[in-house]
N, C-alpha and C positions, 0 to 999 in steps of 0.2 A: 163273889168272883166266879163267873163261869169259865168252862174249860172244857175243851173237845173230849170227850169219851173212845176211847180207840179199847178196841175189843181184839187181843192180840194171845197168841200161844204159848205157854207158859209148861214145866217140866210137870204141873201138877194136874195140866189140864186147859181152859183158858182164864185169859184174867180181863178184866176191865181195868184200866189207867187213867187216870185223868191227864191230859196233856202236858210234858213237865216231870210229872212225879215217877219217884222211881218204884216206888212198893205200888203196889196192887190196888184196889180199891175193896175189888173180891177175887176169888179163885172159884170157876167151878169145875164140872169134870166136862159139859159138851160146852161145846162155840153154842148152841143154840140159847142155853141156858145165861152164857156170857152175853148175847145181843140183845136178849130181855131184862139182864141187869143193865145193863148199859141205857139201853133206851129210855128205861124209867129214869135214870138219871139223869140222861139230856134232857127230856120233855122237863124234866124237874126244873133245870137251869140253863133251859133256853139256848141249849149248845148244839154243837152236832154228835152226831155216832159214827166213828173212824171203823170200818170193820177189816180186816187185815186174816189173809189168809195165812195158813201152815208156813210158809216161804217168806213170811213177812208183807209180801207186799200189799195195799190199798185193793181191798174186793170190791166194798162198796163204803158207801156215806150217805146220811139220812141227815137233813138239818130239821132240828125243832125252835130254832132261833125264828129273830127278825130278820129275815133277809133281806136284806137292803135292795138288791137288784130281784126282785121278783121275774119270775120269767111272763113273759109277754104273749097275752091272748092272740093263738092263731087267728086271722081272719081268712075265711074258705071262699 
């Protein structure tokens, strides 16, 4: 089953979550270190990477899925 990856702020540092779960998947001490875990994770199960600032809210997101709606070749 895959599940979005959200890389979010935690008392010990940051965590990776799989979408759903309430514990952690890891804990590290920088975001930087939490986006590399994460990553490897979605690339793993074809999900995406939710990355979530200090405040909580959506920074950015990477998908390593199928994306169904592919974005569509500029023509210049």
């Amino acid at each position: 089953m895959k599940k979005n990856q959200h890389v979010v702020n935690h008392p010990k540092g940051w965590a990776v979550k799989g979408a759903g779960n309430q514990k952690a998947t890891v804990v590290t001490t920088t975001q930087q270190k939490a986006i590399e875990t994460g990553r490897r994770i979605a690339i793993n199960q074809k999900s995406e990477l939710v990355i979530h600032g200090r405040n909580g809210k959506i920074r950015d997101k990477d998908s390593y899925g199928h994306d169904p709606f592919p974005p569509r070749d500029k023509k210049h």
